[in-house]
C-alpha positions as CSV (number, residue, x, y, z in Angstrom):
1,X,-27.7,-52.9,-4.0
2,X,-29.0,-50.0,-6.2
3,X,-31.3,-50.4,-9.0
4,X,-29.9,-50.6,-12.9
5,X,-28.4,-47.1,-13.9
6,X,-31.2,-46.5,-16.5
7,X,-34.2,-48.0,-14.7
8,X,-37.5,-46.2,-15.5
9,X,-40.0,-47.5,-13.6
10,X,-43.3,-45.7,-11.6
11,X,-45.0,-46.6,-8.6
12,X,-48.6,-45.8,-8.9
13,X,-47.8,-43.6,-5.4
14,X,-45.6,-41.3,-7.5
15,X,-47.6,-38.6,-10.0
16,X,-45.0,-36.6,-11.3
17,X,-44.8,-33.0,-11.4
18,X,-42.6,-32.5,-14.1
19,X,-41.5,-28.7,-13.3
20,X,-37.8,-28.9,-15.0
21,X,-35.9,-25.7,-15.0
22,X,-32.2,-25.3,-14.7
23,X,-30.0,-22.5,-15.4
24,X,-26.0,-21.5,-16.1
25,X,-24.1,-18.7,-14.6
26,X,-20.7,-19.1,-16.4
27,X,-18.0,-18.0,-13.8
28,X,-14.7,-16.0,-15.4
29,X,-12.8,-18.4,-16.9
30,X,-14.7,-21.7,-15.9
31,X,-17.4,-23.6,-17.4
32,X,-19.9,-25.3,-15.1
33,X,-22.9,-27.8,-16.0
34,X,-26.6,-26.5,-15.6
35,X,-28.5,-27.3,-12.5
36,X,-31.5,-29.3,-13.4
37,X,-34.0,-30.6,-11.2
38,X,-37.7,-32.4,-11.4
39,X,-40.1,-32.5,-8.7
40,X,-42.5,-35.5,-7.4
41,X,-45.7,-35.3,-5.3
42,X,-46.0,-38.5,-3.4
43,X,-49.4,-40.0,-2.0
44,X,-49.5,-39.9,1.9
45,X,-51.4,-43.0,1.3
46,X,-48.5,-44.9,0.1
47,X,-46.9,-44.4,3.7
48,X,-47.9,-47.9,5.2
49,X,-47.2,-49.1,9.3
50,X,-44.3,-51.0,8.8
51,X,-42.3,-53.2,11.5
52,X,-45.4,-52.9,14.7
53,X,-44.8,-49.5,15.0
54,X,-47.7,-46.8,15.8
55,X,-48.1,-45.4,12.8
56,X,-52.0,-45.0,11.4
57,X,-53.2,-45.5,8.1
58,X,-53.2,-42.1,6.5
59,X,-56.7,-40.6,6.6
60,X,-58.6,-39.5,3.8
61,X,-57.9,-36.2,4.3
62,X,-54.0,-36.8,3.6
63,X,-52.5,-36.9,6.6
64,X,-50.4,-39.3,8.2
65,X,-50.8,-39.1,12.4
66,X,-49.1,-41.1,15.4
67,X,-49.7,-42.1,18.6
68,X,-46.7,-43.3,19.8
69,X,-43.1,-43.7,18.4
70,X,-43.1,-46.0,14.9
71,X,-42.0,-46.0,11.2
72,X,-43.6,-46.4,7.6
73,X,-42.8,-49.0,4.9
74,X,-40.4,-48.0,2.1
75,X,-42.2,-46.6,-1.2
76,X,-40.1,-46.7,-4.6
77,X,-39.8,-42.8,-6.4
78,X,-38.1,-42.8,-9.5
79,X,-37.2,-39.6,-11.4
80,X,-37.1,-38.8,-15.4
81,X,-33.6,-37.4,-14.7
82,X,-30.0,-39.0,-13.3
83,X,-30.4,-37.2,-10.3
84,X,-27.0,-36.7,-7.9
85,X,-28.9,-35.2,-4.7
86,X,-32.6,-35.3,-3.3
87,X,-34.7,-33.0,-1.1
88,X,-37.5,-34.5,0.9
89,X,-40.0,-32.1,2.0
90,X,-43.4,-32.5,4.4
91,X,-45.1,-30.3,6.0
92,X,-45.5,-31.0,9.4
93,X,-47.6,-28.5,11.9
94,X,-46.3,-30.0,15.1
95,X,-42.6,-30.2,16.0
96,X,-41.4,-33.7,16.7
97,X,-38.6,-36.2,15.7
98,X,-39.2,-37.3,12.1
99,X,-36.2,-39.4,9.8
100,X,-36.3,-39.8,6.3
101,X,-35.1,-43.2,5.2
102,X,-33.5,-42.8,1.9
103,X,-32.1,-46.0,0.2
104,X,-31.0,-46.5,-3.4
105,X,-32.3,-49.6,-3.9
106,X,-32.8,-52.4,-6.3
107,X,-36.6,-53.0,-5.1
108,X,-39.2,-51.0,-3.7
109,X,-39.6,-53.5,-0.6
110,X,-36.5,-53.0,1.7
111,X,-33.7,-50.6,2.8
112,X,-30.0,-51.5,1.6
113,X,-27.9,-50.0,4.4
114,X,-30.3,-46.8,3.8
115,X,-28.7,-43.5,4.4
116,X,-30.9,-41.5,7.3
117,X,-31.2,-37.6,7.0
118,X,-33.7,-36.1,9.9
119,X,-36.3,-33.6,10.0
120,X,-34.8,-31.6,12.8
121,X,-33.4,-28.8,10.2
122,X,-29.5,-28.2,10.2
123,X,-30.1,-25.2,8.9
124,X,-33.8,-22.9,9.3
125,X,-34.4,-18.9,9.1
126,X,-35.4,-16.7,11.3
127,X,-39.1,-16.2,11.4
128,X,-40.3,-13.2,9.5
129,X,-36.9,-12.5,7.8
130,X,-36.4,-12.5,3.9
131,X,-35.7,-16.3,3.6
132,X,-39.3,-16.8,5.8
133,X,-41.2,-14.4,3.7
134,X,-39.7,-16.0,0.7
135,X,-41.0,-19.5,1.9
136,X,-44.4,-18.6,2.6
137,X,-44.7,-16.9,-0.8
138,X,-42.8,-19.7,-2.8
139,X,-46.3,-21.9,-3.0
140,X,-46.0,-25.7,-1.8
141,X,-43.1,-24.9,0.5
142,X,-43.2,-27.7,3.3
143,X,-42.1,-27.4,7.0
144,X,-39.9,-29.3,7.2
145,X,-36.8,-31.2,5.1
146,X,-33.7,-32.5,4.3
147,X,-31.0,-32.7,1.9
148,X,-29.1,-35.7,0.8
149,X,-26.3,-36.4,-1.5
150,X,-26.7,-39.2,-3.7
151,X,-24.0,-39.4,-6.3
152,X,-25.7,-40.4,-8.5
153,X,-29.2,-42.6,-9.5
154,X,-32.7,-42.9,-11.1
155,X,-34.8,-44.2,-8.4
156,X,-34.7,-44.6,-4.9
157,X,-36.6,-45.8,-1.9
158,X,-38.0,-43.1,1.0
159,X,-39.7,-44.0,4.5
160,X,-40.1,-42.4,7.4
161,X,-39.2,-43.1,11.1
162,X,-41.8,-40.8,13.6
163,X,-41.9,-40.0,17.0
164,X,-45.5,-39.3,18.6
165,X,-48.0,-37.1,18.3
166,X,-46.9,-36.2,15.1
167,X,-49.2,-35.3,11.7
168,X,-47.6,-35.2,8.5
169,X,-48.9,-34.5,4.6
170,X,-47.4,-32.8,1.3
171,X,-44.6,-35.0,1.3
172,X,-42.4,-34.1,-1.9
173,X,-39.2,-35.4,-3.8
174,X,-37.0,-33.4,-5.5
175,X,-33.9,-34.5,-8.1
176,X,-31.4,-32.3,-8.4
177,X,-28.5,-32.9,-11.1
178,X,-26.0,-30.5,-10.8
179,X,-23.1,-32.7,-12.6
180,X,-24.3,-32.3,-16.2
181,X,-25.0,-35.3,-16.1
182,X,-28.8,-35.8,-16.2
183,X,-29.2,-37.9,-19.7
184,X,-27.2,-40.7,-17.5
185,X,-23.7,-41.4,-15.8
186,X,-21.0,-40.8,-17.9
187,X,-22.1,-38.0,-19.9
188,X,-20.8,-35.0,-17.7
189,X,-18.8,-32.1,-18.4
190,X,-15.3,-32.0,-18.1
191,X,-14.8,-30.5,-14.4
192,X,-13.2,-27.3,-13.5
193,X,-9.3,-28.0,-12.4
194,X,-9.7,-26.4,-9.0
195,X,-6.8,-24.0,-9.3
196,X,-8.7,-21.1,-8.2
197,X,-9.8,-19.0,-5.1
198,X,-9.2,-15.4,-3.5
199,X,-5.7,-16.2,-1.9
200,X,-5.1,-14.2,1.3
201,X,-3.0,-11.1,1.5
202,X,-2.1,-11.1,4.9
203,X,-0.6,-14.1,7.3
204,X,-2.4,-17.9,7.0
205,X,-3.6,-17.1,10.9
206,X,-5.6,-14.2,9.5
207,X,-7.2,-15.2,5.9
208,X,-7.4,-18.4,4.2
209,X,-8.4,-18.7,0.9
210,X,-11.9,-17.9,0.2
211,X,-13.4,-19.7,-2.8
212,X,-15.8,-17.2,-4.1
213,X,-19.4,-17.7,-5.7
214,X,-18.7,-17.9,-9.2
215,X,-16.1,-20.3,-8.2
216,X,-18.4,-22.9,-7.8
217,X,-21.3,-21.5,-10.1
218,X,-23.9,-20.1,-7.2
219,X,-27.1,-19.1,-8.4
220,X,-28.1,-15.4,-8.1
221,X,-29.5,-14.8,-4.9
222,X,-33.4,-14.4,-5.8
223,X,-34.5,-11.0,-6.5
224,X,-38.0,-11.2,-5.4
225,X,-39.0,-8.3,-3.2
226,X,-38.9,-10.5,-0.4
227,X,-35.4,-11.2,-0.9
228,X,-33.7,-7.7,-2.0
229,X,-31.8,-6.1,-0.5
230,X,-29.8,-8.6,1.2
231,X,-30.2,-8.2,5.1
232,X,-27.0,-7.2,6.8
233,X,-26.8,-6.7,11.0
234,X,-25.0,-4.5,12.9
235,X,-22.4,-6.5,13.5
236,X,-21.4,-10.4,13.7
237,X,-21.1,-11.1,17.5
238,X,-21.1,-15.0,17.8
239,X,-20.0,-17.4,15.2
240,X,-22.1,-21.3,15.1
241,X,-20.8,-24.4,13.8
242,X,-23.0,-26.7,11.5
243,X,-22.8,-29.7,9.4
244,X,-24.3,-30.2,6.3
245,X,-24.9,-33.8,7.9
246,X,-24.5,-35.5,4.4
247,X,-22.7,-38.3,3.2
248,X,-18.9,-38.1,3.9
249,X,-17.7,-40.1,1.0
250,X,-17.2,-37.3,-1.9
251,X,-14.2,-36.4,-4.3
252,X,-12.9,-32.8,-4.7
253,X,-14.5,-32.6,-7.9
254,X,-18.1,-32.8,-7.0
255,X,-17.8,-30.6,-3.6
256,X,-19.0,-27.3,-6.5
257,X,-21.7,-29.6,-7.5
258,X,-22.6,-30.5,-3.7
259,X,-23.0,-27.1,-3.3
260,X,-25.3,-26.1,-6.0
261,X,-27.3,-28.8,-5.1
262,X,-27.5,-27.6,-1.5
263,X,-28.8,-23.7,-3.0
264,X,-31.0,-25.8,-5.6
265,X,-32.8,-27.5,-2.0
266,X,-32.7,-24.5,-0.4
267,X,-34.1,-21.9,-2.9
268,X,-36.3,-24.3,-4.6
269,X,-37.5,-26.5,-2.7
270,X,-37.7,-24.4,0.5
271,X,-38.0,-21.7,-1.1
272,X,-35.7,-19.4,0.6
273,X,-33.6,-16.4,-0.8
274,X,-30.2,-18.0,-1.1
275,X,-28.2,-21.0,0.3
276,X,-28.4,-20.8,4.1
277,X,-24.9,-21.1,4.9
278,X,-22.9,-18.2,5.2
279,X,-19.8,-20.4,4.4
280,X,-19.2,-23.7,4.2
281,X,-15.9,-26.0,4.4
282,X,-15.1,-29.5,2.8
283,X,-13.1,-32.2,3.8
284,X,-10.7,-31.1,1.8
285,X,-9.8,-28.0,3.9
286,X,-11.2,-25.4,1.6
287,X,-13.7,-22.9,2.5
288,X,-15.9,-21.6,0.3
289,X,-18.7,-18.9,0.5
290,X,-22.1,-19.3,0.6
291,X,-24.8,-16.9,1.1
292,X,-24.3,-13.8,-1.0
293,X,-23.7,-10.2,0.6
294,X,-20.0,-10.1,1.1
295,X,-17.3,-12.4,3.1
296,X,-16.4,-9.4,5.6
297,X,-19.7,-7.9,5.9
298,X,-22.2,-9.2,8.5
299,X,-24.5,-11.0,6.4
300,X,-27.7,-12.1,7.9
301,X,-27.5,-16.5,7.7
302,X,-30.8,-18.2,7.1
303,X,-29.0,-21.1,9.5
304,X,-29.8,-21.1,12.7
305,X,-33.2,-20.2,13.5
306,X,-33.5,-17.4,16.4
307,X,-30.2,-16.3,16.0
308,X,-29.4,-15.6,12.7
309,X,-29.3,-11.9,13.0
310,X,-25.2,-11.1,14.8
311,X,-23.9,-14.3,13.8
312,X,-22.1,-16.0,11.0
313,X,-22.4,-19.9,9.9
314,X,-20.1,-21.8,8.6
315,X,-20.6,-25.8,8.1
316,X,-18.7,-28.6,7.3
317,X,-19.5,-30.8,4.7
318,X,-20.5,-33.6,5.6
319,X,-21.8,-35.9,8.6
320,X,-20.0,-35.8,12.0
321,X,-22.0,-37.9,14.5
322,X,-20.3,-41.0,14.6
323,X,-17.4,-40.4,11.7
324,X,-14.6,-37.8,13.0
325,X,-14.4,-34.8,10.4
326,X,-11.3,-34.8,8.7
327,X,-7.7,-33.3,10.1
328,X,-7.7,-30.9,6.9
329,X,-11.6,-29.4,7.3
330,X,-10.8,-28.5,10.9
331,X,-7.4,-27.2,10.3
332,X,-9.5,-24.8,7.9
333,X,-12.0,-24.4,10.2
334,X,-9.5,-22.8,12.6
335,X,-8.2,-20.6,10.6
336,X,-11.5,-19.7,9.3
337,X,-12.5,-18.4,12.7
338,X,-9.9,-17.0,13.5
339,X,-9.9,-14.2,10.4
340,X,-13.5,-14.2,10.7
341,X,-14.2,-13.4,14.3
342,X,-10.8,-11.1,13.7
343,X,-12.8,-8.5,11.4
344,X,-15.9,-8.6,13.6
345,X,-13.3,-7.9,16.3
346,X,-14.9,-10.6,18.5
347,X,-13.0,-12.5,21.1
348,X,-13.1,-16.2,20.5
349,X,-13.0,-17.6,23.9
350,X,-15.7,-15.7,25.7
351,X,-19.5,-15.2,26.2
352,X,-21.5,-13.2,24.3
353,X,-25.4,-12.5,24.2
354,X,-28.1,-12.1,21.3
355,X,-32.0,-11.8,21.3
356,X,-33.7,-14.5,19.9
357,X,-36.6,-14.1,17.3
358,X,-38.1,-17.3,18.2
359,X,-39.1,-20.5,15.7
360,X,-40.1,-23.7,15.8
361,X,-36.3,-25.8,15.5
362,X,-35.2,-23.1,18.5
363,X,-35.2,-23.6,22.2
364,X,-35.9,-19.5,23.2
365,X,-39.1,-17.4,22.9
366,X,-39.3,-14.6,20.5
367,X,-37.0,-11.6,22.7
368,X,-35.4,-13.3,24.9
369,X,-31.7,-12.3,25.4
370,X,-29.5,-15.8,24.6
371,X,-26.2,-15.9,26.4
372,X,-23.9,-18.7,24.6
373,X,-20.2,-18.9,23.7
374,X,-18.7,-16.6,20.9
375,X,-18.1,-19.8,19.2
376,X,-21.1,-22.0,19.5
377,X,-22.3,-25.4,17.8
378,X,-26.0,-25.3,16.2
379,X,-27.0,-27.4,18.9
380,X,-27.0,-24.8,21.6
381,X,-29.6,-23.1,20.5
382,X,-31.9,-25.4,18.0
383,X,-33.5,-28.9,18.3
384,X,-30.6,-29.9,16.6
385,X,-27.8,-33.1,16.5
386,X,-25.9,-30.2,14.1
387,X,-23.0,-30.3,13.8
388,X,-22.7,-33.9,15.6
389,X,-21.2,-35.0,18.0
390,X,-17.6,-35.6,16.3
391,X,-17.6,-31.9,16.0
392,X,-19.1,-30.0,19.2
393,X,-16.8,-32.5,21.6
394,X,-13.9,-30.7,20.2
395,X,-15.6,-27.0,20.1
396,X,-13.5,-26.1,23.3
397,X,-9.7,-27.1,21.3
398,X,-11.1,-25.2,18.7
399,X,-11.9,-21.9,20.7
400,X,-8.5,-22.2,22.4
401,X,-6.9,-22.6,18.9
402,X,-8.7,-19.8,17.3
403,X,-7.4,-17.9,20.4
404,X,-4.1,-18.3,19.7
405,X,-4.5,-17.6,16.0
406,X,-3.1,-14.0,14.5
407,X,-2.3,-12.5,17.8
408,X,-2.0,-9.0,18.5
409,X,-6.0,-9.0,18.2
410,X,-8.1,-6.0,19.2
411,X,-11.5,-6.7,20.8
412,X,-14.9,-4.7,20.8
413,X,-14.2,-1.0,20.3
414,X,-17.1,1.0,20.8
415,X,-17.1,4.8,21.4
416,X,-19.6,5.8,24.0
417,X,-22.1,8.1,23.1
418,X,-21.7,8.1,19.9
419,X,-22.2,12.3,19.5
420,X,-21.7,14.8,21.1
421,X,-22.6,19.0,20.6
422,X,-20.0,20.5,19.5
423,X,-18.0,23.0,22.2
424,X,-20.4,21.3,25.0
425,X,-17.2,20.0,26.9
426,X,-19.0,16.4,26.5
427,X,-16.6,13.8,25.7
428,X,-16.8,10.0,23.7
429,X,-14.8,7.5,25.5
430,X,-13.4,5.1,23.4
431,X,-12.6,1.6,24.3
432,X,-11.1,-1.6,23.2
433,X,-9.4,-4.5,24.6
434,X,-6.4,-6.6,22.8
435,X,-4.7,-9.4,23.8
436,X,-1.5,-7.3,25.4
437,X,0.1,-4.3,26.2
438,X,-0.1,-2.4,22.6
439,X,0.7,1.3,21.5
440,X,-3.2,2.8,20.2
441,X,-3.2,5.7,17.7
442,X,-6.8,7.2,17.4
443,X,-7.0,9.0,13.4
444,X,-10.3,11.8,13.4
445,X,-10.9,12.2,9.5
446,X,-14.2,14.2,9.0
447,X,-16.4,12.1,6.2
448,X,-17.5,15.0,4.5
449,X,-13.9,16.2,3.0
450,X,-11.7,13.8,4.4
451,X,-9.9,15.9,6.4
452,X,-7.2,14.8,8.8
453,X,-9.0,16.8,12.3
454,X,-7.4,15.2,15.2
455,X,-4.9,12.4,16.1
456,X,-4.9,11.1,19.9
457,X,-2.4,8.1,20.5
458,X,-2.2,6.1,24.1
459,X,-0.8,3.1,25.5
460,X,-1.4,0.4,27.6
461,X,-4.2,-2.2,27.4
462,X,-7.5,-2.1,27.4
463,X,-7.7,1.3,26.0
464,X,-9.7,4.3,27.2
465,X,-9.2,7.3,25.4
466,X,-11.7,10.4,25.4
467,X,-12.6,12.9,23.0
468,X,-13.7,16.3,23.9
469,X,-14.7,17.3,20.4
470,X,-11.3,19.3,19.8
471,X,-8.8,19.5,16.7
472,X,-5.4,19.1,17.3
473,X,-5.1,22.9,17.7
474,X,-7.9,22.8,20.6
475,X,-10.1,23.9,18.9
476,X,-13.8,22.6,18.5
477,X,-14.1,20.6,15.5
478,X,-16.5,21.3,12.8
479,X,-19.7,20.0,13.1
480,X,-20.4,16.5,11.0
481,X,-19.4,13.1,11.1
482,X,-15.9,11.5,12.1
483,X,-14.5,8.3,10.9
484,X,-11.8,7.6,13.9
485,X,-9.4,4.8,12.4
486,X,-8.4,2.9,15.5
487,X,-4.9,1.3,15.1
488,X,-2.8,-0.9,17.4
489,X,0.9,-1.8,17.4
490,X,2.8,-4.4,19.7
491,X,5.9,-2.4,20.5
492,X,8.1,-5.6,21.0
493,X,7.9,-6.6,17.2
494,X,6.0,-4.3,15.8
495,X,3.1,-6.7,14.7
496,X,-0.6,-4.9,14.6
497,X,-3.6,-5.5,15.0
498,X,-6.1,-5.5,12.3
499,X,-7.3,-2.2,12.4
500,X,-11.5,-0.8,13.3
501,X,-13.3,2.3,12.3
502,X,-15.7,4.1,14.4
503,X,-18.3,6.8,13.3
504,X,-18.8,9.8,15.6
505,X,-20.7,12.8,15.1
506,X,-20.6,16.6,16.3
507,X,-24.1,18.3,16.4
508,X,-24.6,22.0,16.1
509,X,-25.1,24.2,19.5
């Protein structure tokens, strides 16, 4: 049972910190509520062996240790706001398993069919990016911790479940209200109707609606130096499937305040830049976008430790362990992929590779080279249940359906080298596979004027075209750079293929 809505007791293990802020972005033509949130130091003391299990009185320094697998007695934290989501953060110096208990109880003594979040993150930064430089800068910033959805209470209960050898201190609560409704239930704004969203221009197989930032009222990425300007790779290569692993029972109307309470977590309490998620999807079927930088540009996540850098998240909302996500959210997941993976021009059912950069919640060293499926589940390369098991069972329907998606499809053009000197008699070979026979037309438009210089068409597939450096009069080409427009065209329908650009150079004599 939960406690009565306007309970406001204090255990003497809670001191609050009472560091309120909140703040409102008004989106074109929608009126949100303000993110508020409170935050609440908890003594390490209050952490007691519960149940026979191996866990040691916390020492005087603060720190509670184990010795072997065990788990703590519940302790009662109540907020001075309605809070709809909690963060739980520790920090933790040695990776091991570690479960927050979180129960909204009516007493501070046992758990009422508690819901379980774990410390194994679903979603960590690379180290030494923006988001990590960010954390260790934000002040208080714990290891580890997670994020729960609560919809809605005052007080709740928190425990933890350890494995061995594990130290923890700092442990920290923070209530997020991103409803409006922190005075109490029932005093929230009127919600947003939903009829909004970038609607795609092309075929369903190729864009679904994106639900854009302002949409759902995302904070301004932060614009401490750490975090500006927004880190962008070469190019997405790989694509990994998360959960939020959250509660599954939500309306459509609170999934814009989910996800404000997710940034809150993630920028206040962790301290990062931004949300982590590049995109995430509800049960619902809708997609929405997450970290800021762009939906077609290749945005570095702050997801999946090691490999953030060439790949793209996107996570269902929600927890898919034991409960199967929902026909809708993987419909959209799908389709997601498939325009996705489309503009990075990455085939869906193949192996790709990517250099780790190392971190605690990852199973590779700092620089070394990670082969793994283009599409890949969190799992596969952190200490990780993400994005549960309901989920990565299916991952191999889902590349074969994202396959299938938007066909003709045109995979990893490249021109190689990437300059040549002009009248050298060097050539760039360009190259590009598709999924059939298709007619190529190469367009050579020089950046400087945007002059037409050379067009070279081919057929046949894959492609391999080279350039001498030549006009279409034979002529060496000026010196400069070359945008070449790659094009592709099934001749049996005329469908194409989504289009790539290439920049060339031709250096002096």
């Amino acid at each position: 049972m939960r406690r009565p809505l306007f309970t406001t007791s204090l255990t003497l293990a809670v001191s609050l910190g009472l560091s309120g802020l909140s703040w409102v972005q008004p989106a074109a033509g929608q009126t949100f509520p303000e993110t508020e949130f409170e935050t609440a130091p908890v003594e390490i003391g209050a952490f007691r062996p519960h149940g026979g299990g191996a866990v040691r009185t916390p020492t005087a320094h603060g720190v509670l240790r184990t010795t072997e697998p065990g788990s703590t007695g519940p302790v009662e934290v109540c907020s001075p706001i309605w809070f709809t989501s909690i963060g739980v953060t520790w920090d933790q110096p040695v990776n091991g398993p570690v479960a927050a208990r979180v129960a909204l109880s009516d007493d501070g003594t046992n758990f009422d069919a508690p819901d379980e979040v774990h410390a194994v993150q679903t979603e960590t930064p690379d180290p030494g990016s923006a988001d990590d430089r960010s954390a260790d800068l934000a002040g208080g910033s714990a290891d580890n911790g997670v994020w729960l959805w609560t919809d809605g209470a005052r007080c709740m209960n928190l425990g933890f479940e350890v494995g061995p050898g594990i130290e923890m201190s700092d442990v920290r609560v923070m209530f997020i209200n991103t409803s409006g409704s922190s005075a109490g239930p029932g005093t929230e704004p009127e919600q947003p109707d939903g009829s909004f969203g970038l609607p795609s221009a092309e075929a369903w197989t190729e864009q679904p609606t994106i639900h854009l930032r302002n949409e759902w009222n995302a904070r301004p990425r932060s614009n401490s130096n750490q975090c500006q300007p927004i880190d962008y790779a070469p190019a997405v290569k790989a694509a990994f499937v998360h959960h939020t692993d959250t509660p599954n029972a939500y309306t459509k109307d609170e999934v814009d305040d989910i996800l404000r309470g997710i940034q809150a977590y993630h920028m206040n309490g962790r301290g990062w830049c931004d949300i982590a998620y590049n995109f995430l999807i509800d049960k619902f079927g809708r997609v929405w976008e997450g970290r800021d930088g762009g939906i077609t540009k290749p945005v570095v996540s702050g997801a999946t430790q090691g490999v953030n850098t060439g790949s793209v998240s996107v996570s269902l909302i929600g927890s898919h362990q034991r409960a199967r996500p929902k026909a809708a959210a993987m419909t959209a997941l799908k389709r997601f992929l498939a325009w996705r993976l489309d503009i990075a021009h990455v085939r869906p059912n193949t192996k790709t590779t990517l250099v780790s950069s190392g971190g605690d919640n990852t199973k590779y060293d700092p620089g070394d080279v990670v082969h793994l499926k283009t599409i890949s589940g969190h799992r596969d390369t952190g200490y990780t249940d993400c994005p549960g098991n309901q989920v990565y069972k299916q991952l191999d329907n889902i590349r074969r359906a994202v396959s299938n998606l938007g066909k003709p499809k045109m995979f990893g053009p490249k021109a190689t080298p990437d300059a040549i000197e002009q009248g050298s008699g060097d050539t760039i070979r360009f190259k590009a596979d598709a999924t059939g026979v298709l007619q190529w037309t190469l367009e050579f438009t020089k950046v400087s004027d945007g002059s037409l210089v050379r067009t070279i068409t081919a057929g046949g597939n894959p492609l391999s075209v080279a350039w001498h450096g030549n006009d279409d009069a034979s002529n060496p080409a000026p010196t400069g750079a070359y945008d070449v427009k790659i094009t592709a065209e099934r001749a049996s329908d005329g469908a194409n293929a989504r289009p790539a650009t290439l920049r060339v150079r031709v250096t002096p004599p």
